[in-house]
MARPADREN-50490 format. One record per residue (C-alpha): residue number from 1; residue in three letters; x, z, y. Coordinates in pm, 1 decimal, m for minus. Each point is the difference from the previous one (the first is absolute). Layout:
// residues N
+-----+------+----------+----------+----------+
|  nr | rest |       px |       pz |       py |
+-----+------+----------+----------+----------+
| NUM |  Ala |        X |        Z |        Y |
...
+-----+------+----------+----------+----------+
***
This chain:
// residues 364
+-----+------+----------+----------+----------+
|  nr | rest |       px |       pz |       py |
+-----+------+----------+----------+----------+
|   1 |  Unk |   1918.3 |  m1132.9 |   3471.8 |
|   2 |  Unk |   m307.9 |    162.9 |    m83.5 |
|   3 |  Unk |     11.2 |    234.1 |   m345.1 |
|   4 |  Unk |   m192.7 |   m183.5 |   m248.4 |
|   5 |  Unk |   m334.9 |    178.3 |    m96.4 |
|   6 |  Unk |    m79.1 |    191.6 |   m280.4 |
|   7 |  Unk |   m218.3 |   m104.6 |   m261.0 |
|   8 |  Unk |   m313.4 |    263.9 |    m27.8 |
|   9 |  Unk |    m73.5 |     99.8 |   m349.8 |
|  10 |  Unk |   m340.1 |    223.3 |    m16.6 |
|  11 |  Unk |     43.8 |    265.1 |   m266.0 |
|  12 |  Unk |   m327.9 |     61.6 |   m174.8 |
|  13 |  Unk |    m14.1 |    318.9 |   m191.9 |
|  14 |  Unk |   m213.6 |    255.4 |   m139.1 |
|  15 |  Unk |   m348.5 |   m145.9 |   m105.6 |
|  16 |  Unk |   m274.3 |     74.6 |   m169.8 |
|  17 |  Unk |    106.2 |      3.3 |   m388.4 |
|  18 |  Unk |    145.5 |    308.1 |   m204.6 |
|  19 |  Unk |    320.7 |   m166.2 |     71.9 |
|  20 |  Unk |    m13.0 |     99.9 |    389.7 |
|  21 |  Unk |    274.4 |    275.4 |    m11.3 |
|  22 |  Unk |    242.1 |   m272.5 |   m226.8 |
|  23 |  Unk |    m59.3 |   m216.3 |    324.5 |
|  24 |  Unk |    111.8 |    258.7 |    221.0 |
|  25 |  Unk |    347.8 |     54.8 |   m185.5 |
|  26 |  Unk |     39.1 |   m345.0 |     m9.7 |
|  27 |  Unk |    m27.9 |    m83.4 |    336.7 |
|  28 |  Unk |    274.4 |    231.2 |    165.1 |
|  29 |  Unk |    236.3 |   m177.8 |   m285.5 |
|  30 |  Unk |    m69.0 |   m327.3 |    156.0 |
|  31 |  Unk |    m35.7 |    113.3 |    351.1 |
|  32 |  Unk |    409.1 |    138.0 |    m55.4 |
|  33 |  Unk |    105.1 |   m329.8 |   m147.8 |
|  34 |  Unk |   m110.1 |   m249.6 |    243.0 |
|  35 |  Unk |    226.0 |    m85.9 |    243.8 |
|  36 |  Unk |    m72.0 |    114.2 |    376.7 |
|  37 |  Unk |    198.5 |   m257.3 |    131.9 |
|  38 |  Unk |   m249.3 |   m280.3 |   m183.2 |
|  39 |  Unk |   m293.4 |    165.1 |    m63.6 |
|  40 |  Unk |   m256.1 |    233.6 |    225.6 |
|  41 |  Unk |   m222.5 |    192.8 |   m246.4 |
|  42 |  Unk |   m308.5 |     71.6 |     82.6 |
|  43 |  Unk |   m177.0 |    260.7 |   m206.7 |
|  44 |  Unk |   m353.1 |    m46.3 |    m69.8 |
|  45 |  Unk |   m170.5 |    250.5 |   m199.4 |
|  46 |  Unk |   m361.4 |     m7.6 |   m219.4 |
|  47 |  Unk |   m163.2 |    340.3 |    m63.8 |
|  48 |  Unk |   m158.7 |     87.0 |   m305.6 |
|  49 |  Unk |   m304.4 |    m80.8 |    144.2 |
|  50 |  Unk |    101.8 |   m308.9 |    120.0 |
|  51 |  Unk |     70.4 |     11.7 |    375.1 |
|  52 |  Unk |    287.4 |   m173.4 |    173.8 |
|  53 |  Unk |    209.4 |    160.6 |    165.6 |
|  54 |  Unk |    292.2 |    m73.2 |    254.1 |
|  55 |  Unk |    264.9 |    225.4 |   m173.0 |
|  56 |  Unk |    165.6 |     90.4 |    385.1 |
|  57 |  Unk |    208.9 |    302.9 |    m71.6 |
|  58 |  Unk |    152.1 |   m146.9 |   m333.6 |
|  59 |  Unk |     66.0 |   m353.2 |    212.2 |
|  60 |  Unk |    193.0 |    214.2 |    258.7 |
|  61 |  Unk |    206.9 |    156.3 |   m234.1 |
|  62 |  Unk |     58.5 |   m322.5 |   m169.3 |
|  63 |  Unk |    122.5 |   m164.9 |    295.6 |
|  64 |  Unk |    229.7 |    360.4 |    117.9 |
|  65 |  Unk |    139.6 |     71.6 |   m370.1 |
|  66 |  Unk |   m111.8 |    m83.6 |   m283.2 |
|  67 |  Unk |    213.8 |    241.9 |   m234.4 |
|  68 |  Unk |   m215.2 |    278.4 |    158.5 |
|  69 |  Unk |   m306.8 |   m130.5 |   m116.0 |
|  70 |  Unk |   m170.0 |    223.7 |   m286.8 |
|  71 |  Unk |    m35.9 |    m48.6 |   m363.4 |
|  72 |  Unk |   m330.8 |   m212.8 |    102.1 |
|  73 |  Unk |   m132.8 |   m100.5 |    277.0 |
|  74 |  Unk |   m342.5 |    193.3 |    129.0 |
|  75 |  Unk |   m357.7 |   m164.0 |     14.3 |
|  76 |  Unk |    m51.0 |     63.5 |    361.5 |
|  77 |  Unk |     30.2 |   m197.4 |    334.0 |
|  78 |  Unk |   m254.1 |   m130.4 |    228.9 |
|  79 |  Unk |   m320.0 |   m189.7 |   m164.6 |
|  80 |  Unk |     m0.5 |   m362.3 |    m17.1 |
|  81 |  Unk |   m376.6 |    m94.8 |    143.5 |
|  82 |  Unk |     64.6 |   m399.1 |    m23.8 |
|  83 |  Unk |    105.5 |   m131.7 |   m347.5 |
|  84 |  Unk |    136.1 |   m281.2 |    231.5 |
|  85 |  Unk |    208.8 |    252.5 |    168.0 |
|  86 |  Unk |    179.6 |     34.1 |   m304.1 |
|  87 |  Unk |     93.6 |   m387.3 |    m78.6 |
|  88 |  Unk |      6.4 |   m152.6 |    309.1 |
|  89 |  Unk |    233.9 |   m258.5 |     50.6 |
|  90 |  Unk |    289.0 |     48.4 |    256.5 |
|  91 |  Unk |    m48.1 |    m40.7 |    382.1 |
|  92 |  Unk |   m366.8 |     54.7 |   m121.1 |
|  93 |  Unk |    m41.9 |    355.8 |    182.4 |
|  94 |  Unk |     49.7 |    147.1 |   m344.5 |
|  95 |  Unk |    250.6 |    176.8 |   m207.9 |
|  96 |  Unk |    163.0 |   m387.1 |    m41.1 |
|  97 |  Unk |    104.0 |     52.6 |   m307.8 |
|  98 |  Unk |    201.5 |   m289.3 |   m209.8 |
|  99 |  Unk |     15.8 |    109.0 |   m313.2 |
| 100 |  Unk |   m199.3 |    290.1 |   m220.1 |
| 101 |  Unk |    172.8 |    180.4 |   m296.0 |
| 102 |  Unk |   m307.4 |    178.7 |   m228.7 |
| 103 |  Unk |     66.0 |    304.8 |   m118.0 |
| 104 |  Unk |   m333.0 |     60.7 |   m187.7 |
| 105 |  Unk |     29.8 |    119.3 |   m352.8 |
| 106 |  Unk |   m324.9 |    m32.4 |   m240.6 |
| 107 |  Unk |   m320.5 |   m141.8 |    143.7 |
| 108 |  Unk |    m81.8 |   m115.8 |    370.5 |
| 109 |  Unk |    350.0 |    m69.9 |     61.1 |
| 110 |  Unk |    176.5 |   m157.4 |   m311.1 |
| 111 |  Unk |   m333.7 |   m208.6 |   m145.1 |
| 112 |  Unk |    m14.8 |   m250.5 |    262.2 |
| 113 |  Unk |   m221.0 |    142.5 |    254.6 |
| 114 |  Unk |    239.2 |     90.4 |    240.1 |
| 115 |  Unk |    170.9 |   m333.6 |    m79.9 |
| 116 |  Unk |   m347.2 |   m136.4 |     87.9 |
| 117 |  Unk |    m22.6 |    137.7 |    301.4 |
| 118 |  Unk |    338.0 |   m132.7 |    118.7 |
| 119 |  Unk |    m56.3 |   m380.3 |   m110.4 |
| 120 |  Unk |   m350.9 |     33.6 |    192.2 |
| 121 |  Unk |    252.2 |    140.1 |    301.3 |
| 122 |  Unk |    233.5 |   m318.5 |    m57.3 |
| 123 |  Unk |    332.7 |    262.8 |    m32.1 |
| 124 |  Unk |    321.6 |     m9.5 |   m251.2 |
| 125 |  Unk |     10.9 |    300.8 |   m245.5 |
| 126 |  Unk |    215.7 |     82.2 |   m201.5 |
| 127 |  Unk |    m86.2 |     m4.5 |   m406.3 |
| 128 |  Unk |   m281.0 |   m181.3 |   m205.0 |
| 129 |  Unk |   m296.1 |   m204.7 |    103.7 |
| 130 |  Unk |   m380.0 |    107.7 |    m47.6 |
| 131 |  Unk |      7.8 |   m174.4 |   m343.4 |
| 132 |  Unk |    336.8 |    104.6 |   m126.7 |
| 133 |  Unk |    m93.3 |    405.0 |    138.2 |
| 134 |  Unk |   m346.4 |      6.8 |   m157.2 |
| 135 |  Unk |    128.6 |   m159.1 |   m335.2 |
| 136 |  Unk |    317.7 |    247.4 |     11.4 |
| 137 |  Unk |   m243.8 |    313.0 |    108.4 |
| 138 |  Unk |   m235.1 |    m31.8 |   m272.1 |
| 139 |  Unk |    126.4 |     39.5 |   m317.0 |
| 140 |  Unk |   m233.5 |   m161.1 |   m186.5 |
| 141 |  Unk |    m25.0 |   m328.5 |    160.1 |
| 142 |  Unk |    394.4 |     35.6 |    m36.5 |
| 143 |  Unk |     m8.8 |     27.1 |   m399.7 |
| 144 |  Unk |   m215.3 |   m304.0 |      9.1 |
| 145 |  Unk |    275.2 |   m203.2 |    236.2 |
| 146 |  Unk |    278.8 |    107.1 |   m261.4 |
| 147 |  Unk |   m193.5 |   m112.6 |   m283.8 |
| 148 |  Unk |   m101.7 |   m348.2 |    134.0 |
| 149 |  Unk |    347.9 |    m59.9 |     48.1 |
| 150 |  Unk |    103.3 |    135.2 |   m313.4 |
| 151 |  Unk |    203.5 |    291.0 |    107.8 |
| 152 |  Unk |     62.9 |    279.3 |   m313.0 |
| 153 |  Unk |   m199.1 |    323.1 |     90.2 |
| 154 |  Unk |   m159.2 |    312.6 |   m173.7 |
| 155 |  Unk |   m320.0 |    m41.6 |   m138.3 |
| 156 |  Unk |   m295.3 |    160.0 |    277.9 |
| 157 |  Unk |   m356.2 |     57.3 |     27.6 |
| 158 |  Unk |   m227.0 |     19.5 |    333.1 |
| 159 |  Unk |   m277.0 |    155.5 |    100.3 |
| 160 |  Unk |   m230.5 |     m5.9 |    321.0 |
| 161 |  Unk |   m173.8 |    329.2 |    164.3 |
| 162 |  Unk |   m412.9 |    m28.7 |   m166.5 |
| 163 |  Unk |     92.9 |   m136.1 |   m340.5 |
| 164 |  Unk |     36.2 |    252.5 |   m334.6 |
| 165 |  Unk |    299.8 |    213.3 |     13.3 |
| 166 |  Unk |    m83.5 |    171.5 |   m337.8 |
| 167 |  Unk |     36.8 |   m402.9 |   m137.8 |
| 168 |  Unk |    309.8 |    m63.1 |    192.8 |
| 169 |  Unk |    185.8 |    284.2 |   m141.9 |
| 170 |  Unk |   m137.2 |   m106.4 |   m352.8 |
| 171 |  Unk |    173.1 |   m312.1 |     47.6 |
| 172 |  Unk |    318.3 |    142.1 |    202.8 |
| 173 |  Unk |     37.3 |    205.6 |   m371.5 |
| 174 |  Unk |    m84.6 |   m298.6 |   m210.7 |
| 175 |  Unk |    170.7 |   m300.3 |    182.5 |
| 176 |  Unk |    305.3 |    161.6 |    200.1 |
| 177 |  Unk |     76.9 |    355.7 |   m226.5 |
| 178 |  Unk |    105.2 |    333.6 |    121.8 |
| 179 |  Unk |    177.8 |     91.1 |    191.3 |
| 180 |  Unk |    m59.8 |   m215.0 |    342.4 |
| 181 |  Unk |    m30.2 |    m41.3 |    353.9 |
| 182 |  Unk |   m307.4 |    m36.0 |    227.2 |
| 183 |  Unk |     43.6 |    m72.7 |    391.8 |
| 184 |  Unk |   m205.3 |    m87.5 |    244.5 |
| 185 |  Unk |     16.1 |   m377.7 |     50.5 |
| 186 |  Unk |     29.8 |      6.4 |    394.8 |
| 187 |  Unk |    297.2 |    252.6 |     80.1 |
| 188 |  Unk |    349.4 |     64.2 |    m51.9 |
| 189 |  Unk |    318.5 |    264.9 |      4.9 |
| 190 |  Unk |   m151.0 |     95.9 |   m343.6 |
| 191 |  Unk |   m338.7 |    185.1 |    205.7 |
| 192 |  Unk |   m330.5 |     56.8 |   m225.9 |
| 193 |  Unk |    271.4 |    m51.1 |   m325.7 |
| 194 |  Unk |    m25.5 |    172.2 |   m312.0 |
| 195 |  Unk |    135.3 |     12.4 |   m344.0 |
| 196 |  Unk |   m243.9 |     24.6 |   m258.0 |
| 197 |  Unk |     95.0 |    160.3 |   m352.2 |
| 198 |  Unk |   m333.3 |     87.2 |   m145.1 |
| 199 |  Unk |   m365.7 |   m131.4 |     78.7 |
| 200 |  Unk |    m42.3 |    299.0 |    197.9 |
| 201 |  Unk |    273.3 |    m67.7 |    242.6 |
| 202 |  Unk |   m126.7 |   m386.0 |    m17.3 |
| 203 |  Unk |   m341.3 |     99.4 |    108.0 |
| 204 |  Unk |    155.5 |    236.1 |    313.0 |
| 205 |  Unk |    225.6 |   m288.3 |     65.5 |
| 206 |  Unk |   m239.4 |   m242.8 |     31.8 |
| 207 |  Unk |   m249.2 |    242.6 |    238.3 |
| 208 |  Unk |    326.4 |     46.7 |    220.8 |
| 209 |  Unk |     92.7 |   m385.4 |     52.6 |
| 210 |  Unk |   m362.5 |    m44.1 |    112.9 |
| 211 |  Unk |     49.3 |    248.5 |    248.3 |
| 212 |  Unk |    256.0 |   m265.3 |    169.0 |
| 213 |  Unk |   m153.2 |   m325.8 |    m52.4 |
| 214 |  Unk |   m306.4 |   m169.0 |   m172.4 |
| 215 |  Unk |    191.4 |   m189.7 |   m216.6 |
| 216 |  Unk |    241.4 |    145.2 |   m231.6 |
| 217 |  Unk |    179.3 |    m98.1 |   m309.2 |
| 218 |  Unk |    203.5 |    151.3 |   m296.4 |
| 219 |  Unk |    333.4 |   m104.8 |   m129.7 |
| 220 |  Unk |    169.6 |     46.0 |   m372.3 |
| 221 |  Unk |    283.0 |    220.2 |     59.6 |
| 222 |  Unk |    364.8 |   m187.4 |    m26.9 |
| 223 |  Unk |    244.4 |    228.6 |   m160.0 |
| 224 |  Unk |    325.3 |   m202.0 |    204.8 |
| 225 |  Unk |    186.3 |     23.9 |    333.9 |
| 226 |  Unk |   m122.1 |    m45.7 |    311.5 |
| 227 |  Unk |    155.2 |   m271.7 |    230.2 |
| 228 |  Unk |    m60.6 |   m116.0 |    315.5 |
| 229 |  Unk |    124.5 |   m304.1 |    179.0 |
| 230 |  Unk |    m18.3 |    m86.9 |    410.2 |
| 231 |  Unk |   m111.5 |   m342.5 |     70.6 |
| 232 |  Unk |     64.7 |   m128.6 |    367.9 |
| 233 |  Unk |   m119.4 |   m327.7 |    181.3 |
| 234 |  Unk |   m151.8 |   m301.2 |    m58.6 |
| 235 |  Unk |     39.5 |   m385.5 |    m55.3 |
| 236 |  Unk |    161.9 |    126.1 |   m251.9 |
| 237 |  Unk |      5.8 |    347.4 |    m44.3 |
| 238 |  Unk |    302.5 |    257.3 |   m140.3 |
| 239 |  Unk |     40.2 |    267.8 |   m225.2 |
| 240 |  Unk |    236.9 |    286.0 |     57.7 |
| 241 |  Unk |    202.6 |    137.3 |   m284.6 |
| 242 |  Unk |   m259.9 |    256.3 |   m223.9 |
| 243 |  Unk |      5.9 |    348.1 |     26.4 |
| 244 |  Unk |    m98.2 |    298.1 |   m242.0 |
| 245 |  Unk |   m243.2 |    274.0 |     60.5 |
| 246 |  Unk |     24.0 |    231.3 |   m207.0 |
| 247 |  Unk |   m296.6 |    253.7 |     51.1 |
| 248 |  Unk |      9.6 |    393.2 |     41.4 |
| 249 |  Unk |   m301.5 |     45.0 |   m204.8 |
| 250 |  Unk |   m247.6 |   m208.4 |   m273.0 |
| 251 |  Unk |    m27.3 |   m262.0 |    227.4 |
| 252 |  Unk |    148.0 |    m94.0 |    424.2 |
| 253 |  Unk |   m244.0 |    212.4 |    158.1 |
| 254 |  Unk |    m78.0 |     26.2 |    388.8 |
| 255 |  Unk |    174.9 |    308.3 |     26.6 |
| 256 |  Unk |    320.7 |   m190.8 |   m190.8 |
| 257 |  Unk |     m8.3 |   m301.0 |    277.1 |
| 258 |  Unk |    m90.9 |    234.5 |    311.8 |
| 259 |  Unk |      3.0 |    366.2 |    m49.2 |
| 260 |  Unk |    338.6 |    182.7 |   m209.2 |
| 261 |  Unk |    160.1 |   m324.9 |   m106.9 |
| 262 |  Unk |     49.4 |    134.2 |   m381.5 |
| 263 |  Unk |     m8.5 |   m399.5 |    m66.2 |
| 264 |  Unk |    364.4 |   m150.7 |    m49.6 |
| 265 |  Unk |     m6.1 |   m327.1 |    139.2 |
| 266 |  Unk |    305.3 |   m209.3 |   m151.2 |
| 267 |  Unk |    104.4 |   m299.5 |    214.3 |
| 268 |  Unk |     76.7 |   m223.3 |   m130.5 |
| 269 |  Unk |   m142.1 |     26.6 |   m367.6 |
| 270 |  Unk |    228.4 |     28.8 |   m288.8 |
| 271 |  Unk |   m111.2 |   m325.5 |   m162.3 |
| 272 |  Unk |    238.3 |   m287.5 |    m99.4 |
| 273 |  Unk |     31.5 |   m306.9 |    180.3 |
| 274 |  Unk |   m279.5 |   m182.9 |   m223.2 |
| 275 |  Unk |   m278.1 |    279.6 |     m5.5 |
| 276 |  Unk |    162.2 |     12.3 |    428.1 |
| 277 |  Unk |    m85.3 |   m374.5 |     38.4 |
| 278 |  Unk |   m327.5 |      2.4 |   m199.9 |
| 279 |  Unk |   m178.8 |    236.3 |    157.4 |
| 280 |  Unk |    107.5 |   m125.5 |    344.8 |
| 281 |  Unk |   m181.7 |   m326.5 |   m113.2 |
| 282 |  Unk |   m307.7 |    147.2 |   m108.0 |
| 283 |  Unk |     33.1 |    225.9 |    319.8 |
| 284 |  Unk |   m101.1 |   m316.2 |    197.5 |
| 285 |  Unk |   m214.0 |   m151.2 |   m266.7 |
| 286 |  Unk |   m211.3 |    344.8 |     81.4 |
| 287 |  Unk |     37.9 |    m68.6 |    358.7 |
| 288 |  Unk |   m127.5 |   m349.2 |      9.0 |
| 289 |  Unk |   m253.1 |    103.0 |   m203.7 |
| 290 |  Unk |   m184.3 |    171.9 |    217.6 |
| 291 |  Unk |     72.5 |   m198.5 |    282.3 |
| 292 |  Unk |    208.0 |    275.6 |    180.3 |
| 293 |  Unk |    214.7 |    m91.1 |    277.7 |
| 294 |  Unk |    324.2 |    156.4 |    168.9 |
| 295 |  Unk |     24.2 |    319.2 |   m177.2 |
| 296 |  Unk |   m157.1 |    142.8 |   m308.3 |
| 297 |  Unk |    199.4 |    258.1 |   m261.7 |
| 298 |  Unk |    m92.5 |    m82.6 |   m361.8 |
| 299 |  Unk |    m35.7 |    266.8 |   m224.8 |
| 300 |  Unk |     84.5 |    m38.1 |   m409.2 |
| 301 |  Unk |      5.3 |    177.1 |   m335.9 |
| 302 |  Unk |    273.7 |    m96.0 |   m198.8 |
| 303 |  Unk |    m43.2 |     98.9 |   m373.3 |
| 304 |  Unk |    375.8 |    m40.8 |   m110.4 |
| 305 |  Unk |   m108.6 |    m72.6 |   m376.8 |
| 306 |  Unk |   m337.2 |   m176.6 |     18.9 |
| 307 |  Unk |   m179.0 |   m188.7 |    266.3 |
| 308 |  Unk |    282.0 |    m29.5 |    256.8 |
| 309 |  Unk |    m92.1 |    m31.3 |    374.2 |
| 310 |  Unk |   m372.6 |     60.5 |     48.1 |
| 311 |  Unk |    m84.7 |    m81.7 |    363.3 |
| 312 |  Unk |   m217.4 |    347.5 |    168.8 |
| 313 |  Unk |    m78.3 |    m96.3 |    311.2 |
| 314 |  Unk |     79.6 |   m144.7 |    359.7 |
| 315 |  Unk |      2.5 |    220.0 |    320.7 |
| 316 |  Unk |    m30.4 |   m193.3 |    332.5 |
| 317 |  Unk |     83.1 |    283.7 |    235.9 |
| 318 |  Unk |    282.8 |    201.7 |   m194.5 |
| 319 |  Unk |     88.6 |    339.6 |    108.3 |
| 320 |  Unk |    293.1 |    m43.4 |    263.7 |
| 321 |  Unk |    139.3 |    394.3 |    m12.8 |
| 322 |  Unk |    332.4 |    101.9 |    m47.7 |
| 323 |  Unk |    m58.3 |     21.8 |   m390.1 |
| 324 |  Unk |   m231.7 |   m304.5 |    m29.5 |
| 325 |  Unk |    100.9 |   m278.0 |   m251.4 |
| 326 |  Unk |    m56.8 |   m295.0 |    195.9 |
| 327 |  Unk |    278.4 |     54.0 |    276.0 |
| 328 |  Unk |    253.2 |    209.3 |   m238.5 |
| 329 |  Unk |    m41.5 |   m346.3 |   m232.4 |
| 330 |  Unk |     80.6 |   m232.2 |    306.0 |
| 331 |  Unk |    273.4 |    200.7 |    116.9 |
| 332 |  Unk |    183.1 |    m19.3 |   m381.1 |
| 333 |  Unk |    m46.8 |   m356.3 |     37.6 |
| 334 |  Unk |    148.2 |    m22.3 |    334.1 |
| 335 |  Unk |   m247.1 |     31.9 |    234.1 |
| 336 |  Unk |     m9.1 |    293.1 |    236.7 |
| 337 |  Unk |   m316.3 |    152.1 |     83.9 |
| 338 |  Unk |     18.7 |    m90.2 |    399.6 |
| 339 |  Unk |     42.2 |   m339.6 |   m124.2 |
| 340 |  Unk |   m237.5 |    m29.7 |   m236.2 |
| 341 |  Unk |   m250.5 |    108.9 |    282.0 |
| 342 |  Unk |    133.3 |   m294.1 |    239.1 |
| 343 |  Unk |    m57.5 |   m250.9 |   m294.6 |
| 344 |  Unk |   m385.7 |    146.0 |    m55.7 |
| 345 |  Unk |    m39.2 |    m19.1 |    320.4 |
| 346 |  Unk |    186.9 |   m340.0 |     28.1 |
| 347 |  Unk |   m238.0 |   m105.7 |   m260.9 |
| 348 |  Unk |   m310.7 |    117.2 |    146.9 |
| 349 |  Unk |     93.6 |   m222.2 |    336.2 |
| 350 |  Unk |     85.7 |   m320.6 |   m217.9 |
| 351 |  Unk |   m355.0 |     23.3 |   m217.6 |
| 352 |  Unk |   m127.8 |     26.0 |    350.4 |
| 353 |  Unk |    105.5 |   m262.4 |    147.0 |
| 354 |  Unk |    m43.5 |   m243.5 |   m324.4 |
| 355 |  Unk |   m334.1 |    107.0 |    m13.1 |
| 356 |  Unk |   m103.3 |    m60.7 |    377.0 |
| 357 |  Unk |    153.8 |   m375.2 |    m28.9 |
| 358 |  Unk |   m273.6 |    m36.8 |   m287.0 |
| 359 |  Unk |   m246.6 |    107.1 |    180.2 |
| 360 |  Unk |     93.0 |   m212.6 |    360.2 |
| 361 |  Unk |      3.1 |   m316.3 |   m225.1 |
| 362 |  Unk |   m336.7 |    126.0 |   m178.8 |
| 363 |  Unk |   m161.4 |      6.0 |    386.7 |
| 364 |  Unk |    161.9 |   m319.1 |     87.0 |
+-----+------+----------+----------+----------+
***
């Protein structure tokens, strides 16, 4: 009896946003965890500049041992001339891959243009549509989706690249108080964030998120805890148990998720089982919101006293390193990482497929 083939998974990594070295941490933590008796990984890499690459030396060492791998995987290997080399379908005289597993943090990767791309290509992937990744990615179309569905948040302001800052930081003071935060609307792991105390820090903030994206938006501080909660598949979707971050410095920085770890991430939370059930509920609420699918972690403020649960935001493609949220939150609520992988990946296959019996009756 013949052994039964392996399904190829295409690791994409790297890519073009300020997030590319998060990518590259976060793809030897998957490449470990997947199971080389199911699975044959394929590493794919984007360059800052955009080029595809074949990533052949970190594939070969993914295949001999994976524990030897590095702490991330290099942008190297052999270029990728043909887009269509990429996602061509198996037996096709390309890579044949079945499945793709993004690994693109911030823009061209977790916005839906990569997920794009791979509809267009007619492949599974793992995570969030194009609608579900743009609303998630941009964080102002996201505070809209939570407010048409009437989901508690702090109060925000937003601003576009061209219009007057000097009048956008006159109504940051007026409507929204010092202190507060100002981000760049299209980016994540806190990049392009600041913490504004005075109207002198507000104006610097507000040069520095336009630095990052043309639209930006500030954010009344929330003097409460942060939580975060995993959500996982579809039709319908779950919530993990909450966890607790609670941050090494005014606020979870980059260098708190990626860099010296001074965060302490408490899994789960220390809430009791009605705040515990609560924001699980809203967790999805968040979710459905914005039309994610498959995986998103949900980030809240809790103000103990006041408010309550104030939903943040949603983030499609969640770090997957050893100290990220969204797998330590699964694996409290008894799911271990390799598994939760298979049942992305399992979930990716089974949009697939519903999708492409749509679209054969829609041709009929």
């Amino acid at each position: 009896m013949s052994e039964a083939r392996r399904t190829r998974v295409m690791l994409v990594f790297g890519g073009r946003s300020a997030e590319h070295d998060v990518s590259r941490v976060t793809a030897v933590a998957v490449a470990r965890a997947l199971d080389p008796k199911r699975y044959e990984v394929v590493p794919v890499a984007i360059t800052r500049e955009g080029r595809w690459l074949l990533a052949d030396a970190a594939r070969e060492l993914i295949a001999n041992d994976p524990a030897a791998l590095p702490s991330a995987l290099d942008v190297e290997g052999s270029q990728l001339d043909q887009l269509g080399g990429v996602v061509a379908r198996p037996g096709s005289g390309g890579l044949g891959v079945d499945v793709v597993f993004p690994l693109l943090h911030g823009p061209y990767g977790e916005d839906g243009t990569i997920q794009g791309l791979l509809d267009l290509a007619d492949l599974p992937y793992v995570g969030s549509g194009v609608l579900g990744s743009a609303v998630g990615m941009d964080k102002v179309m996201m505070k809209r989706a939570f407010a048409a569905c009437g989901l508690p948040q702090a109060a925000y302001l937003s601003l576009r690249d061209g219009e007057e800052r000097a009048a956008f930081a006159d109504r940051v003071v007026s409507e929204l108080a010092l202190p507060c935060f100002v981000k760049p609307a299209n980016m994540g792991s806190s990049v392009g964030v600041s913490k504004a105390h005075d109207r002198v820090e507000l104006e610097a903030a507000i040069d520095r998120a336009l630095e990052f994206d043309e639209w930006i938006l500030a954010e009344a501080a929330v003097d409460g805890r942060e939580i975060e909660v995993a959500v996982l598949g579809d039709m319908p979707p779950e919530a993990s148990l909450p966890g607790e971050v609670v941050p090494g410095a005014e606020f979870y920085t980059y260098a708190d998720k990626y860099e010296d770890s001074a965060a302490d991430l408490l899994a789960p939370a220390p809430l009791d089982d009605a705040r515990t059930a609560e924001v699980r509920e809203l967790a999805v609420r968040a979710f459905e919101a914005c039309r994610c699918e498959a995986m998103a972690r949900v980030d809240f403020f809790f103000e103990e006293s006041g408010r309550g649960f104030l939903v943040n935001e949603v983030n499609t493609i969640p770090g997957f390193t050893p100290i990220s949220m969204y797998p330590t939150l699964w694996e409290v609520s008894g799911l271990p990482y390799p598994e939760l992988l298979e049942r992305l990946i399992d979930l990716a296959i089974e949009r697939h497929a519903r999708r492409a019996k749509r679209a054969g009756r829609q041709r009929d």
